[in-house]
C-alpha positions, -999 to +999 in steps of 0.1 A: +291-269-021+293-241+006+280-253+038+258-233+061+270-218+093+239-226+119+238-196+138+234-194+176+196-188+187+210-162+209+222-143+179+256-123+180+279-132+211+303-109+225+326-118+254+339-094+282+367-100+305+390-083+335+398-090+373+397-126+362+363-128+353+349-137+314+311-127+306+295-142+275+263-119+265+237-124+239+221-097+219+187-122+219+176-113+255+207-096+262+211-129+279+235-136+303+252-167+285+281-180+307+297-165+335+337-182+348+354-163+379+393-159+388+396-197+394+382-204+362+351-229+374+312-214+361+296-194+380+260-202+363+245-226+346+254-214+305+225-211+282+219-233+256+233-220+221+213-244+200+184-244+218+154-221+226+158-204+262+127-224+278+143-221+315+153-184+308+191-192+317+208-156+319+175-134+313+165-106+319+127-105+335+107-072+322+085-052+322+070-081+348+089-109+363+078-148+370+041-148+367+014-132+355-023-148+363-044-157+331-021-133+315-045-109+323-044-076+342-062-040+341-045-008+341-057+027+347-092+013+337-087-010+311-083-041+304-053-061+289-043-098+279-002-107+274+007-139+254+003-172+278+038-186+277+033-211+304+006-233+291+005-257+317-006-235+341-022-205+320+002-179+326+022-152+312+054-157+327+083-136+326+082-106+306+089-094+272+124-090+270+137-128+266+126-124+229+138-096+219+169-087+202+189-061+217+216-037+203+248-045+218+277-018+222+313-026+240+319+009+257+355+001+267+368-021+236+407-015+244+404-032+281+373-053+268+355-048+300+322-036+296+292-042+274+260-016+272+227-032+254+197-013+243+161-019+234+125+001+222+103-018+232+075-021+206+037-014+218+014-041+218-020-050+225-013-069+260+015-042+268+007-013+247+037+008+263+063+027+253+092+020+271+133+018+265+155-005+284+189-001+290+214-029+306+253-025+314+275-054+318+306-048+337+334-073+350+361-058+372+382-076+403+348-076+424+325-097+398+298-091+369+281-063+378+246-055+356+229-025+357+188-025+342+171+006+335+137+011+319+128+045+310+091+054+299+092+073+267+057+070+260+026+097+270+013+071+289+018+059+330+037+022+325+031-007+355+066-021+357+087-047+376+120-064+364+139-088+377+170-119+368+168-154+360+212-165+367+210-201+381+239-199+400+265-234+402+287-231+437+311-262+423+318-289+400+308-288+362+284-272+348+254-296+341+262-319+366+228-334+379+223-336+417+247-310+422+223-288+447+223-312+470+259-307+478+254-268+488+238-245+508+220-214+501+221-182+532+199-152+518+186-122+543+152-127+538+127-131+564+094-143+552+079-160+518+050-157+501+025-187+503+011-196+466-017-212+445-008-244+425-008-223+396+025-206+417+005-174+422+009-157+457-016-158+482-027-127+504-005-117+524+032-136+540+045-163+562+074-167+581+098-189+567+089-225+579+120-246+591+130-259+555+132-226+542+149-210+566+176-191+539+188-165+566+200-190+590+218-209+562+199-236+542+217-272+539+198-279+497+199-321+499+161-328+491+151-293+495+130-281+466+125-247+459+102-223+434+091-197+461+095-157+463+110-143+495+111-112+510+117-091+539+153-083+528+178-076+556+200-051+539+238-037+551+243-005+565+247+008+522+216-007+513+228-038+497+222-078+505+242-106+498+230-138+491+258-171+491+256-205+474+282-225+489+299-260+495+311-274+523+346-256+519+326-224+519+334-216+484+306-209+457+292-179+440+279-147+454+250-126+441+243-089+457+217-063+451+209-027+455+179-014+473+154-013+440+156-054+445+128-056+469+122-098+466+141-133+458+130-159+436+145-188+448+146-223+425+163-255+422+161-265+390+132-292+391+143-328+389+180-325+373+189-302+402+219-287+383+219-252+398+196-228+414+179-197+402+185-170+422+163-137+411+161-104+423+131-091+414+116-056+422+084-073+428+069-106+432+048-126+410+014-111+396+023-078+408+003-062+378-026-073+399-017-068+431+000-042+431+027-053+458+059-031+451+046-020+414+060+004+404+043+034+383+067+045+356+054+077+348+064+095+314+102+105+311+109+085+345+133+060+348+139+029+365+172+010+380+184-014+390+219-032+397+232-068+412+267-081+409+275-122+406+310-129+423+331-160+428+332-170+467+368-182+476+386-194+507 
């Protein structure tokens, strides 16, 4: 009797590696599977194999990241409803992309170091847009570096946002429960948005309140998070840093370009293995209002870049 391989949910798995660092991508999502720096610990939580993607470890968040009221938006006039994929609180959450399988290509298979994944897009009815996405995994001495880009092939003007779902681990094994509250979390930001209990923003911003206060350094021991930041203080290139660290000051490093206009901050409900940390181009909802959407005209194109790095002493 031949016995049946069980195939991994994420579909074909390739692995990419130099400067010390390994990347594991899926072609389901082109999901982000496992991430180990030059010291060999993880750098984010793996996704599951075996198991559907339900906390959209390693995703990629487009053509809208986190939430989407109702599911529900209107676009140049007319109206449009996307699948609810968060029953609980009737939204659409995350995008399109976690579901779909991408085509993955190594464009450097004799040093093994870099991975480009593409993707139509099909049309349909609650995003009936044509648009083609492009993402570029790179490792090198300096980190993962990933490189988005949506390009609007279609006749008609797309809304758009994207964003990333890593939950970054600073130390210890991966899956280790409770492990947040060992670390701390420093981001640039400078204000959050204040939400509904369906986690949909509010008008307008706050200043961060005392336990939120990421640019000053954050200690995470009972500290919950699952709130969108902005107000990005950004280095003299453009780019921001945010640092998930232990007490030793050694962790794991994410940086953005200047298309990452937000932060998505979360810490991993009750098991409090790791913490989500996604750039986003715009915040939650933004189909309907509008903050930082962008209007992907036809033939335009959209990037955007972040790097995840190993912090050591």
């Amino acid at each position: 009797m031949t016995q049946r391989r069980t195939p991994s949910v994420l579909g074909k798995i390739v692995t990419i590696n130099a400067g010390g660092y390994t990347a594991r991508i899926a072609e389901v999502g082109a999901t982000l599977v496992s991430l180990t720096g030059p010291t060999g610990r993880q750098l984010v939580l793996p996704a599951s194999e075996t198991e559907i993607n339900t906390a959209y470890r390693g995703a990629l968040l487009a053509p809208w990241p986190n939430r989407l009221e109702d599911g529900r938006y209107t676009w140049e006039g007319a109206e449009y409803q996307a699948p609810i994929t968060e029953v609980e609180r009737n939204n659409s959450n995350h995008g399109l992309l976690a579901w779909q399988r991408f085509s993955l290509q190594a464009t450097e298979l004799e040093e093994n170091h870099s991975l480009t994944a593409h993707l139509d897009l099909v049309p349909q009815p609650g995003y009936p847009f044509q648009l083609e996405f492009t993402v570029t995994y790179t490792v090198s001495g300096e980190g993962l570096h990933c490189r988005l880009s949506a390009t609007n092939i279609g006749a008609d003007t797309a809304p758009y946002a994207m964003g990333a779902h890593p939950y970054l681990v600073a130390s210890g094994e991966p899956e280790t429960p409770g492990a947040v509250d060992e670390w701390t979390l420093r981001a640039p930001v400078t204000y959050q948005l204040p939400v509904t209990d369906r986690m949909i923003p509010l008008n307008g911003d706050q200043e961060l309140p005392a336990n939120r206060r990421l640019d000053e350094g954050l200690a995470l021991v009972g500290v919950n998070l699952d709130d969108a930041f902005g107000g990005i203080t950004r280095e003299g290139d453009g780019s921001a840093v945010v640092r998930l660290t232990t007490a030793d000051n050694t962790g794991t490093g994410l940086s953005f370009g200047e298309d990452i206009a937000w932060l998505q901050c979360y810490t991993d409900g009750e098991t409090r293995r790791g913490v989500a940390v996604e750039p986003m181009s715009a915040p939650a909802n933004a189909f309907n209002s509008g903050t930082d959407l962008t209007r992907l005209e036809p033939g335009e194109t959209h990037t955007a870049t972040w790097t995840i790095f190993e912090i050591t002493a």
